[in-house]
GUZAKE-942168 format. One line per 5 residues: their letters; for each residue x, y, z of C-alpha. Coordinates in Angstrom, 1 decimal, padded with zeros to 4 digits, always signed. Example, Ala and Ser with C-alpha at 12.3 -4.5 7.8 and 13.67 -1.06 7.14 Angstrom:
<sites>
as	+012.3,-004.5,+007.8 | +013.7,-001.1,+007.1
</sites>
This chain:
<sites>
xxxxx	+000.0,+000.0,+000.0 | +002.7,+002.3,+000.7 | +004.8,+002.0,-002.6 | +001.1,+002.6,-004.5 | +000.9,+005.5,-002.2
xxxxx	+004.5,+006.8,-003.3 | +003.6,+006.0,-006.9 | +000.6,+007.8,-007.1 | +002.5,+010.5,-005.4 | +004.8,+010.7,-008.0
xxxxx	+002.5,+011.0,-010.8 | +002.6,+014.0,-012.8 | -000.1,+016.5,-012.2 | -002.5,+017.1,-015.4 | -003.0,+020.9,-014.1
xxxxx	+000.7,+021.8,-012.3 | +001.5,+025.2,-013.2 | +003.6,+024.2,-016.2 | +001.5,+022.7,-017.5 | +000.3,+025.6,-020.4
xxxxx	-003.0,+026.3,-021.1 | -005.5,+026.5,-023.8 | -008.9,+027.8,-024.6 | -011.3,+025.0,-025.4 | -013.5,+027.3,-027.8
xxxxx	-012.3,+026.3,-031.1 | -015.2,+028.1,-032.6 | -013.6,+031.5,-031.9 | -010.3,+030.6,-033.1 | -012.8,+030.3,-037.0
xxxxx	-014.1,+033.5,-035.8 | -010.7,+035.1,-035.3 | -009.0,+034.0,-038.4 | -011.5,+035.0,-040.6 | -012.2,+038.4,-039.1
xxxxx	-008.3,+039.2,-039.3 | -008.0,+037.4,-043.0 | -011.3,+039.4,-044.3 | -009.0,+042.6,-042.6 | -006.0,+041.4,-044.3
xxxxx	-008.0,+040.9,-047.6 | -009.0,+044.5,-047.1 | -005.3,+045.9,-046.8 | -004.5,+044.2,-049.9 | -001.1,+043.6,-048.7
xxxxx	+000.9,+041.2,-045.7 | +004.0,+042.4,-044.1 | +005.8,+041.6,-041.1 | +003.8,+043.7,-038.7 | +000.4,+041.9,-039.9
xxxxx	+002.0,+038.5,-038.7 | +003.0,+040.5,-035.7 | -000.7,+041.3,-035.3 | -002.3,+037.4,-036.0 | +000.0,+036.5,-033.1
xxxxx	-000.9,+039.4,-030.4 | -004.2,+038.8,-031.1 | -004.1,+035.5,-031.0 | -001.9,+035.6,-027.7 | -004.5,+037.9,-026.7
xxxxx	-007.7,+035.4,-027.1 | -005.4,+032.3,-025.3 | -004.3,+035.1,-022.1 | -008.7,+035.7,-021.4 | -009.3,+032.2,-021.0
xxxxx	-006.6,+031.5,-017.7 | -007.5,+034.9,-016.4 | -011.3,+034.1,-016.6 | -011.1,+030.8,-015.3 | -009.3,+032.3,-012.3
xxxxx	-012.1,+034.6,-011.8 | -014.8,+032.1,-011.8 | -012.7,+030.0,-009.3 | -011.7,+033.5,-006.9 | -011.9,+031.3,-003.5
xxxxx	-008.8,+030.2,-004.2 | -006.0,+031.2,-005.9 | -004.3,+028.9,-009.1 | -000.9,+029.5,-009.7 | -001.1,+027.5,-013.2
xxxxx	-004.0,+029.8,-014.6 | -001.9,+033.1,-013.0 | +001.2,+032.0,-014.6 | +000.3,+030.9,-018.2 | -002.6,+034.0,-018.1
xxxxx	+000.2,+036.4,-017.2 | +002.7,+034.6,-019.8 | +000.1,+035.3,-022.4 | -000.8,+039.0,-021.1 | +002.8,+039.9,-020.9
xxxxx	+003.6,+038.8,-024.7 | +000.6,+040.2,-026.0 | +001.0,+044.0,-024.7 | +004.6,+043.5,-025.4 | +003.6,+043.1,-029.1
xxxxx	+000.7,+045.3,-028.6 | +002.9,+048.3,-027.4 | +005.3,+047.9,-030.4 | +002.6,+047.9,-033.1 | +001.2,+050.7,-031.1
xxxxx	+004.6,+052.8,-031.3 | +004.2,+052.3,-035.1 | +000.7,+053.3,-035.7 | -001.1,+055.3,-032.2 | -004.1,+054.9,-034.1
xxxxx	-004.6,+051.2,-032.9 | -005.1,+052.6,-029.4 | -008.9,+053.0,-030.4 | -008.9,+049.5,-031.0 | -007.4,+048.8,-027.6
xxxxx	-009.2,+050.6,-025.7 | -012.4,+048.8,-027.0 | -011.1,+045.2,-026.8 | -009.9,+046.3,-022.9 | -013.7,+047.2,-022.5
xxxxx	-014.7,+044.0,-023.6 | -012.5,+042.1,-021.6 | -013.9,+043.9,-018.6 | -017.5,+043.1,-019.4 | -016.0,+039.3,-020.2
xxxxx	-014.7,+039.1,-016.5 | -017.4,+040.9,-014.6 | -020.2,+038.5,-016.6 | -017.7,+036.0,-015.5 | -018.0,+036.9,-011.8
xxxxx	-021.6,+037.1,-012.2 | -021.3,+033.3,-013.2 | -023.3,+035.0,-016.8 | -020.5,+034.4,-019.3 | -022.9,+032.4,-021.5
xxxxx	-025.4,+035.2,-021.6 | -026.2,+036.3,-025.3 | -025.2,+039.9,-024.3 | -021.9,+038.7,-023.1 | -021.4,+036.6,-025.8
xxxxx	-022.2,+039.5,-028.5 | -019.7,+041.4,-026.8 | -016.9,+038.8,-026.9 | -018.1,+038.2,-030.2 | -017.5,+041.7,-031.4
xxxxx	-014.4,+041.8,-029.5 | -013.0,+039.0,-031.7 | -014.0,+040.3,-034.6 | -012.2,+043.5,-033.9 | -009.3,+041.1,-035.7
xxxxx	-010.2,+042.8,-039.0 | -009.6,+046.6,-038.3 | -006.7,+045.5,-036.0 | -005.0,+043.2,-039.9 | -006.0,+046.4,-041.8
xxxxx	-004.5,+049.2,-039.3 | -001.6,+047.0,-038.9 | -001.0,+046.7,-042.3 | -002.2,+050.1,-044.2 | -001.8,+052.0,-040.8
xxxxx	-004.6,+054.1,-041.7 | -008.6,+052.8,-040.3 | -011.1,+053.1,-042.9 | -015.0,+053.1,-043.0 | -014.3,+049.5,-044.8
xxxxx	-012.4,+048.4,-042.0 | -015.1,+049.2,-039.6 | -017.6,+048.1,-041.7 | -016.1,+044.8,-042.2 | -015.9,+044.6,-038.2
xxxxx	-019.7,+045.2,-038.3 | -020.4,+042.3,-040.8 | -018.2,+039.6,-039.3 | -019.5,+040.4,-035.7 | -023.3,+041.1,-037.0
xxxxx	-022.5,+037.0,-039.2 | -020.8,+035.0,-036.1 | -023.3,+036.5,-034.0 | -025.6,+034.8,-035.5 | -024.0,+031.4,-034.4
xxxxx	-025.0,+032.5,-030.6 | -029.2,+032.1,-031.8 | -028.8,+028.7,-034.0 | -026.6,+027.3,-030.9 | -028.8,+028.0,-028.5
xxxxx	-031.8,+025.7,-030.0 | -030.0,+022.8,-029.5 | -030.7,+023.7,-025.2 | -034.4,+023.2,-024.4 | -034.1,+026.1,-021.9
xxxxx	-033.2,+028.6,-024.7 | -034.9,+026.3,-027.7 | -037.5,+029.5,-029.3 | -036.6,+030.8,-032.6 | -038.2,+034.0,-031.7
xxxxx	-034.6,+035.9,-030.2 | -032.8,+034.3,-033.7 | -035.6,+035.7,-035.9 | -035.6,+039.3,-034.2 | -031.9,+039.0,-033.9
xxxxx	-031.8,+038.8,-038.2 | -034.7,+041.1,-038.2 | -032.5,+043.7,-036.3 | -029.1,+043.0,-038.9 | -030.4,+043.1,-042.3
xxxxx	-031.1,+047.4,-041.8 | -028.0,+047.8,-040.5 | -026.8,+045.9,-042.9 | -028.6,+047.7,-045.6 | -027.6,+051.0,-044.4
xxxxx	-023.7,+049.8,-044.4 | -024.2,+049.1,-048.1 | -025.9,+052.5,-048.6 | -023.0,+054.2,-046.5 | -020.7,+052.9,-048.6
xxxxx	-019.2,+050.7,-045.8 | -019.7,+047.3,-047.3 | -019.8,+046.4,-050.7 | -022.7,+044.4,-052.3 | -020.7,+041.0,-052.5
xxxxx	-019.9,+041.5,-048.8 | -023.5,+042.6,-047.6 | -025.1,+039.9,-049.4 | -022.7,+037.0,-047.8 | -025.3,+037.8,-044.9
xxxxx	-027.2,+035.7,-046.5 | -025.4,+032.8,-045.5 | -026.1,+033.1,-041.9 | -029.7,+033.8,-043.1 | -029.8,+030.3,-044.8
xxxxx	-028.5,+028.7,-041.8 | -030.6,+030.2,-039.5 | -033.8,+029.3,-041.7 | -032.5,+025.4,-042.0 | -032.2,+025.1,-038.5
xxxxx	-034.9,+026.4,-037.5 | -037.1,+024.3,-040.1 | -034.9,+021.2,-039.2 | -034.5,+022.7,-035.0 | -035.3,+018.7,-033.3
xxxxx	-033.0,+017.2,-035.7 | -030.2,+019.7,-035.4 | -030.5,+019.9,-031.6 | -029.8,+015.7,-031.7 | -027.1,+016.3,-034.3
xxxxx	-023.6,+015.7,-032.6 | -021.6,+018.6,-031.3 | -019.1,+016.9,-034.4 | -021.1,+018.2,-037.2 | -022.5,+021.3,-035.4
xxxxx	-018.7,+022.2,-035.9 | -018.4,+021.0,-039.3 | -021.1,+023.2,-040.3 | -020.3,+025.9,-038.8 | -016.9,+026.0,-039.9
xxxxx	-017.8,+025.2,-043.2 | -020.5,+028.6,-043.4 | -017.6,+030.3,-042.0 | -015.1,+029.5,-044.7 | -017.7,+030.4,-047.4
xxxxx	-018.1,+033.7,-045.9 | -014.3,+034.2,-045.7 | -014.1,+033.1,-049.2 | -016.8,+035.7,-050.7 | -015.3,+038.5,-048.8
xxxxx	-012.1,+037.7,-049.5 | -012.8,+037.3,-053.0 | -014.6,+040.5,-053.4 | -011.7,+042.8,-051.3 | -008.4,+041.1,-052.7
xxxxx	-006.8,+042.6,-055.7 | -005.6,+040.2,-058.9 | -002.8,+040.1,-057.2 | -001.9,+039.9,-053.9 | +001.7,+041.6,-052.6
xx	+003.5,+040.2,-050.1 | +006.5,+041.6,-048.2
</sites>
C-alpha cells in the first residue's frame, strides 16, 4: 500500500502550473481568423507587422481564457492559470505596445477590446458568461481582428475596416441564436428571428453608406440560410452531434471568408 501510495505520489499532475493552457473554444479561433483574414483581404497587402498582429491577437484570445477561469474559481488562488494567463498578457501587450509605437491609431482598438475584456470578467463573476449579451460582446471583440489586420498593415482605419468589423461580428453573432436551439431552456426561434430582423437594416444601411460592398453585404445571407435550416430542421439539429455542429459551422464560416475575401483582394496579392 505504501509504494502505491508513493507512486501515485509521484504522478505528474495534469493541471501543475507548467503545464500551459489552452482555450477550449475552437469556434472562436474560426471567428478570429476569418475576421483578421477578411482585414487582411482588405489591406491588400501582408508584411511583417500583420504577422505580428495574427499572433498578439491570438496571444491575446489564449491570455482571457486563464485569467477568466481564475475569476470564476476566486476562493482560491491557481498559480497555473496566473502563470500561463500572465505569460500570455505579458507577450501580447509587449507586441501590442510595439505595433502601437508604429501606428497610435490602434489605441482606439485597444481601448475597445480592454472594454470588452472587462465586461467578459465581470459577466464572469456574475457566473453570466454564457449570456447572449456577453457573448455578443466577446463576439464583437474578436471580430475586432479585422480593423486591427487592416491598421496593422495600411496603418490608416477606414469606413471598410469598420464596416467589415460590423459584418463579421453582426454573421458570427448569428451562431450564438442557432446554438442555443440545441438547449431546451433557450430552444424558441423568436430571439434568432428578431436578432436577423434587427441585422439586415443595419446591414442595408452599411451598403448605402458605402461601408460594405454588395458581395460583402449579401454573404449575410449565408447566416440567413443557416438560420432558416435550423430552425425548419431545429429537433433534428438539436440531436445532431456537437461533431457536425462544428463542421457546419466551420464550413459557413469558410464560405463567408471566401466571398469577402474574394470581393476585397486585388488580382494580385503583394507580399512583403
Amino acid at each position: 500500500m505504501t509504494t502505491t501510495t508513493t507512486e501515485t505520489q509521484k504522478k505528474p499532475n495534469p493541471q501543475g502550473w507548467y503545464k500551459p493552457t489552452f482555450s477550449p473554444e475552437h469556434g472562436v479561433y474560426v471567428m478570429l481568423l476569418v475576421s483578421f483574414f477578411t482585414g487582411a483581404a482588405a489591406a491588400q497587402n501582408w508584411t511583417l507587422l500583420t504577422t505580428l498582429a495574427l499572433i498578439c491577437a491570438f496571444i491575446g484570445f489564449q491570455a482571457e481564457h486563464p485569467l477568466v477561469l481564475q475569476i470564476k474559481q476566486r476562493k482560491s488562488l491557481k498559480p497555473r492559470f496566473l502563470v500561463w494567463g500572465g505569460l500570455y498578457a505579458g507577450i501580447c501587450l509587449a507586441i501590442a505596445l510595439y505595433l502601437y509605437l508604429r501606428y497610435p491609431i490602434l489605441l482606439w482598438i485597444y481601448f475597445a477590446a480592454i472594454a470588452a475584456l472587462i465586461i467578459d470578467g465581470i459577466s464572469a463573476f456574475h457566473r453570466e458568461q454564457k449570456s447572449i449579451f456577453n457573448e455578443i460582446v466577446t463576439f464583437a471583440a474578436v471580430c475586432l481582428s479585422a480593423p486591427f489586420a487592416y491598421a496593422v498593415t495600411t496603418g490608416t482605419i477606414s469606413t471598410i475596416a469598420i464596416g467589415l468589423w460590423a459584418i463579421n461580428t453582426l454573421y458570427f453573432c448569428s451562431t450564438i441564436f442557432t446554438v442555443k436551439l440545441r438547449k431546451p431552456k433557450t430552444s424558441s426561434v423568436i430571439p434568432g428571428v428578431v436578432y436577423h430582423a434587427i441585422a439586415i437594416p443595419i446591414i442595408t444601411g452599411l451598403y448605402y453608406l458605402g461601408w460594405l460592398s454588395l458581395p460583402i453585404a449579401l454573404a449575410f445571407g449565408i447566416a440567413l440560410l443557416k438560420f432558416a435550416i435550423i430552425a425548419w430542421q431545429q429537433q433534428l439539429f438539436s440531436t445532431a452531434k456537437i461533431q457536425y455542429v462544428a463542421m457546419l459551422e466551420t464550413g459557413c464560416a469558410f464560405i463567408f471568408l471566401a466571398i469577402v475575401a474574394l470581393s476585397l483582394l486585388p488580382t494580385r496579392l503583394t507580399t512583403l
